[in-house]
MMTF fields as JSON, N, C-alpha, C and O atoms, coordinates in Angstrom:
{
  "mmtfVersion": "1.0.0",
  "mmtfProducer": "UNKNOWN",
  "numBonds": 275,
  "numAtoms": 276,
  "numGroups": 69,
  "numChains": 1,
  "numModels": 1,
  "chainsPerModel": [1],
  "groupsPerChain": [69],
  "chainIdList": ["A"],
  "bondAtomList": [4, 2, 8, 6, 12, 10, 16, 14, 20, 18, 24, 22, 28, 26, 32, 30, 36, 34, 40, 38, 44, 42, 48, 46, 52, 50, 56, 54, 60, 58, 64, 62, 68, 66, 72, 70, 76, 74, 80, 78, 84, 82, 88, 86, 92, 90, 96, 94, 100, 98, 104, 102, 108, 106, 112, 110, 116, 114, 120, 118, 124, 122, 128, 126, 132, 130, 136, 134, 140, 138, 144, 142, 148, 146, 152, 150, 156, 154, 160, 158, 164, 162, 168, 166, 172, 170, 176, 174, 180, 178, 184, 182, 188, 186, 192, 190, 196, 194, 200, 198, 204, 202, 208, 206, 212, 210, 216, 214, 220, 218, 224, 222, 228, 226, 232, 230, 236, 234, 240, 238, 244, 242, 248, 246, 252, 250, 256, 254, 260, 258, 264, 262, 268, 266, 272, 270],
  "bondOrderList": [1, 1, 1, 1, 1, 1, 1, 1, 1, 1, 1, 1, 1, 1, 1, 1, 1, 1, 1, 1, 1, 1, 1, 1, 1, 1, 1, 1, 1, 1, 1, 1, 1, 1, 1, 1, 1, 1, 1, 1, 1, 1, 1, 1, 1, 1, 1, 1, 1, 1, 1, 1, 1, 1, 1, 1, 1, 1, 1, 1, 1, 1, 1, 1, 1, 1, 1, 1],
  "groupList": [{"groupName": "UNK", "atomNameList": ["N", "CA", "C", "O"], "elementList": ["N", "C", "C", "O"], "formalChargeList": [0, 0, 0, 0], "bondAtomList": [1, 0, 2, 1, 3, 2], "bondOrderList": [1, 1, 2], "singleLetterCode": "X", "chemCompType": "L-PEPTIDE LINKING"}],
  "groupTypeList": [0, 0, 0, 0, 0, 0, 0, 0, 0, 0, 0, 0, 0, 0, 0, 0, 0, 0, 0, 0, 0, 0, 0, 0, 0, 0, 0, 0, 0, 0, 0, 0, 0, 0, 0, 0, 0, 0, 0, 0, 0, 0, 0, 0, 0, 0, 0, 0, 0, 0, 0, 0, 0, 0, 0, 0, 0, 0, 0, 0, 0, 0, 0, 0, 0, 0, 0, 0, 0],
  "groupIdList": [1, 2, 3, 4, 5, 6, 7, 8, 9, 10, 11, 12, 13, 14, 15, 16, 17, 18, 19, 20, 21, 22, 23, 24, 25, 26, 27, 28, 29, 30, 31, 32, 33, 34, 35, 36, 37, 38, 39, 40, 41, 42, 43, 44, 45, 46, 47, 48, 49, 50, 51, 52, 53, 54, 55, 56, 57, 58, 59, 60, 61, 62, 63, 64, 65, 66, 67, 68, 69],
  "secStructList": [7, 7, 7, 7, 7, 7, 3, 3, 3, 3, 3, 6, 6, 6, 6, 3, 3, 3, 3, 3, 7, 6, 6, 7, 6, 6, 7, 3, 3, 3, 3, 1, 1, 2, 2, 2, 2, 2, 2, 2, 2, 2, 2, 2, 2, 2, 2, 2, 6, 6, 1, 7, 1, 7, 7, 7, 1, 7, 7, 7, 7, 7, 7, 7, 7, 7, 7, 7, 7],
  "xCoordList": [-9.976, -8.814, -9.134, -9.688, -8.747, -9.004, -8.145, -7.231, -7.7, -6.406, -6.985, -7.969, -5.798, -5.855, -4.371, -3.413, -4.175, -3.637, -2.575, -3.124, -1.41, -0.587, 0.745, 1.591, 0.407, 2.067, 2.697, 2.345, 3.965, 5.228, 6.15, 6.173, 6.996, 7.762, 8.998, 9.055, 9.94, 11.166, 11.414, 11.479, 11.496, 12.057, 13.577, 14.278, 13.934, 15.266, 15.78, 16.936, 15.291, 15.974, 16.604, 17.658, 15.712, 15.661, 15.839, 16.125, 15.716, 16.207, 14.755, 15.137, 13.947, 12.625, 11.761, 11.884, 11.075, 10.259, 8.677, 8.243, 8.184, 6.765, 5.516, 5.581, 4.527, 3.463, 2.516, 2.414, 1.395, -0.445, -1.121, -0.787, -2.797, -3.516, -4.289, -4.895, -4.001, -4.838, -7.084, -7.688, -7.493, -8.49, -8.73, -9.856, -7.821, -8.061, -7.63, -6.412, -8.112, -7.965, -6.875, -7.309, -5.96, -5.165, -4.093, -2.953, -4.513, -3.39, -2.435, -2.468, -1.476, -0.392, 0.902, 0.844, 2.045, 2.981, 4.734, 4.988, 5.353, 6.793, 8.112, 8.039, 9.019, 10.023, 11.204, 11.352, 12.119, 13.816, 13.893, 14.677, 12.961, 12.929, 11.947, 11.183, 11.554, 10.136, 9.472, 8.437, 9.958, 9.692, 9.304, 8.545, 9.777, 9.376, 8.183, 7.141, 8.041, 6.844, 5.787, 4.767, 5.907, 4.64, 4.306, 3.157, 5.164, 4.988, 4.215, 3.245, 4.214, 3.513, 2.593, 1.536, 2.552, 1.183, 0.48, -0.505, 0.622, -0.358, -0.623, -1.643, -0.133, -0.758, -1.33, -1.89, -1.271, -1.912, -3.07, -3.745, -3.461, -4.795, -5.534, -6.334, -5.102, -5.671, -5.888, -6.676, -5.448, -5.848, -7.245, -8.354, -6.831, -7.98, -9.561, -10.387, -9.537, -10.387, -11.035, -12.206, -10.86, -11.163, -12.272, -12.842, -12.404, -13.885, -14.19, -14.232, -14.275, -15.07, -14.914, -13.949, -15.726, -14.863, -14.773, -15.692, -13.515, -13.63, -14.694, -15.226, -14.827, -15.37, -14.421, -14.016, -14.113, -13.271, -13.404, -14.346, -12.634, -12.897, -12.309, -13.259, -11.369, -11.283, -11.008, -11.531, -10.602, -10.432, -9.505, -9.157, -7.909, -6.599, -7.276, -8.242, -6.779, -6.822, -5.506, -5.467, -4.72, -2.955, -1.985, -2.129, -1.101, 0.079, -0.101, -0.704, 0.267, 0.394, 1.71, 2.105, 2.394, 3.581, 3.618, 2.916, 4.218, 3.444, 5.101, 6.157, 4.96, 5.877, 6.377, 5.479, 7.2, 7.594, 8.696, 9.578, 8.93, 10.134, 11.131, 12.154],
  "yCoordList": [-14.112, -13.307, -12.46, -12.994, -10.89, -10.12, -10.137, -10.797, -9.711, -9.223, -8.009, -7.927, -7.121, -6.197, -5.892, -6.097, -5.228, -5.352, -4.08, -3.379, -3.795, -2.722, -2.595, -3.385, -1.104, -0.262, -0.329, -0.058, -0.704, -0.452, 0.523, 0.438, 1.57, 2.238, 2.351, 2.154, 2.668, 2.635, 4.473, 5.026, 5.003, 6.583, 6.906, 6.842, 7.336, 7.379, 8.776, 8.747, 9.366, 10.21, 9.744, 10.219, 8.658, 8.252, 7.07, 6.675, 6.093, 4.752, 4.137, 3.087, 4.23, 4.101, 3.079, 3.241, 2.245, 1.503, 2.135, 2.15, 2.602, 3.285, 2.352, 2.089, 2.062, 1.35, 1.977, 2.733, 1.354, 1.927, 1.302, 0.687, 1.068, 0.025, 1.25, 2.127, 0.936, 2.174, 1.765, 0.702, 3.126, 3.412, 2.999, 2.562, 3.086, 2.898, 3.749, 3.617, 4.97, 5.902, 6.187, 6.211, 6.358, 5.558, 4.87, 5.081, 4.027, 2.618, 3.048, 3.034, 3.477, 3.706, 3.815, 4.247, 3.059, 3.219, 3.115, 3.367, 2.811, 3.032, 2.32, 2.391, 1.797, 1.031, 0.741, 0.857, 0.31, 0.653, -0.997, -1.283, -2.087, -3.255, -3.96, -3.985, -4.745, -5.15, -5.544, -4.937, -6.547, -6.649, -6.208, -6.781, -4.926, -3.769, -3.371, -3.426, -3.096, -2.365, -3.17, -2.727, -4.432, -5.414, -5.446, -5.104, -5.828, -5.815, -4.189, -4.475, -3.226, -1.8, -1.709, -1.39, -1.935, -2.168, -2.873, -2.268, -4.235, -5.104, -4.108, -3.448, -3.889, -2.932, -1.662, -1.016, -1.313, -0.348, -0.563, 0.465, -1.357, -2.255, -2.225, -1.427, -3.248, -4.032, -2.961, -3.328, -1.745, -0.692, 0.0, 0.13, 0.351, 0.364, -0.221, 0.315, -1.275, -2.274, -2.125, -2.466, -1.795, -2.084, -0.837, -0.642, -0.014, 1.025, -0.025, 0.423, -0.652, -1.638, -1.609, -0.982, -2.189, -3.053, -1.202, -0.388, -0.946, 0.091, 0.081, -0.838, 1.662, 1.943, 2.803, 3.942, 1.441, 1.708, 2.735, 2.459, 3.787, 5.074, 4.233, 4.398, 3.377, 2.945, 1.262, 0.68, 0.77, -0.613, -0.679, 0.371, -1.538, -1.392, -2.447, -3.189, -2.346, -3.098, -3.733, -4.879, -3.197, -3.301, -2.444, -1.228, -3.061, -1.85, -1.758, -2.683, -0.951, -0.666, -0.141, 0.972, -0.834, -0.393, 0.795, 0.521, 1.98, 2.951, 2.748, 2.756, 2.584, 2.764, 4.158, 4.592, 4.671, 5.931, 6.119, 6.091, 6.382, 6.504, 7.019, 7.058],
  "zCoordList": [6.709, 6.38, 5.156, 4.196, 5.134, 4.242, 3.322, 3.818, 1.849, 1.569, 0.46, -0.275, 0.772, -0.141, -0.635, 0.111, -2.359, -3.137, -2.499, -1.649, -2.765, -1.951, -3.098, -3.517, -3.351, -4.533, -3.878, -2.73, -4.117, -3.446, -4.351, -5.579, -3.519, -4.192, -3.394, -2.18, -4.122, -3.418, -3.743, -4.841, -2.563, -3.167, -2.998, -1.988, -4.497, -4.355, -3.171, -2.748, -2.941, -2.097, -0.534, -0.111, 0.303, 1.381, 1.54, 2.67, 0.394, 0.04, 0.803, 1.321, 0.97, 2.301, 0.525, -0.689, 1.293, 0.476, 1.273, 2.424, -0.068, 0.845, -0.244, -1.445, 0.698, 0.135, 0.63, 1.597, -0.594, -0.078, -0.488, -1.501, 0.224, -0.8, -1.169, -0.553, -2.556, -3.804, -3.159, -3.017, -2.995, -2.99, -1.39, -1.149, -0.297, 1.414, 1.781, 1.905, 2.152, 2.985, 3.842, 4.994, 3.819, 5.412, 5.241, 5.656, 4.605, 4.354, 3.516, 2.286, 4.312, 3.579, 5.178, 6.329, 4.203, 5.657, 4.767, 3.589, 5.499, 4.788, 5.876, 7.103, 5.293, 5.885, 5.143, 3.927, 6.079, 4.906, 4.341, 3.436, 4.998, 4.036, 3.85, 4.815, 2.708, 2.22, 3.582, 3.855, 4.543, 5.341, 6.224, 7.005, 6.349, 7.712, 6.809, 7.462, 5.884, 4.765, 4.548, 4.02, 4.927, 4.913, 6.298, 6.577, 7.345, 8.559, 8.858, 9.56, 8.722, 9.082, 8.329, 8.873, 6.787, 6.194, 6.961, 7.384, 7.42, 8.114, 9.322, 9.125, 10.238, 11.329, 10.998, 11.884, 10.057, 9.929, 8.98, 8.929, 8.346, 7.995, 9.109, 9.596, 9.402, 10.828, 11.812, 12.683, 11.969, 12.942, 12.263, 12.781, 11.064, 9.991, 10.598, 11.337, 10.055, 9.538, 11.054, 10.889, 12.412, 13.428, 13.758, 14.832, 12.434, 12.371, 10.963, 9.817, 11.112, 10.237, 8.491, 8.052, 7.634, 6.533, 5.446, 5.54, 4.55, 4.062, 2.912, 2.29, 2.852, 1.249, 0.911, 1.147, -0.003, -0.935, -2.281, -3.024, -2.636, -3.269, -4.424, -5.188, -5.198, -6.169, -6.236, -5.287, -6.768, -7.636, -7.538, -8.079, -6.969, -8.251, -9.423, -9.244, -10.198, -11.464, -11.836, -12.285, -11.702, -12.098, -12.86, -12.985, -13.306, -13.808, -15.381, -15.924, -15.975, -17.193, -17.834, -17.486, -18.714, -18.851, -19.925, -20.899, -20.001, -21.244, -21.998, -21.366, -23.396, -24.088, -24.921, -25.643, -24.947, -26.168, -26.422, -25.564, -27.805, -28.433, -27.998, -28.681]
}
């Protein structure tokens, strides 16, 4: 079993939760609940991965919170 790391965003215009795994080509999909947004991420990996394992263009590393006055 593979796993890869996936942003989630919620856009306020459409209320739509859209995700991607940072540095996969592709992998990116969108749904109105976490659930539908994990469930379509996974198929669309897995449709992925079936031209074999990616090269990956970056790393995530994680979030950074920026502070300013």
């Amino acid at each position: 079993m593979k796993s890869f790391p996936a942003v989630i965003e919620k856009c306020p215009e459409t209320g739509l939760y859209v995700g991607y795994v940072p540095g996969f080509p592709g992998a990116h999909s969108q749904g109105e609940t976490l659930d539908e947004l994990h469930e379509n991420l996974r198929e669309v990996v897995t449709m992925l991965l079936e031209d074999g394992d990616p090269k990956l263009s970056s790393e995530f590393v994680g979030i950074y919170l920026v502070q300013v006055a």
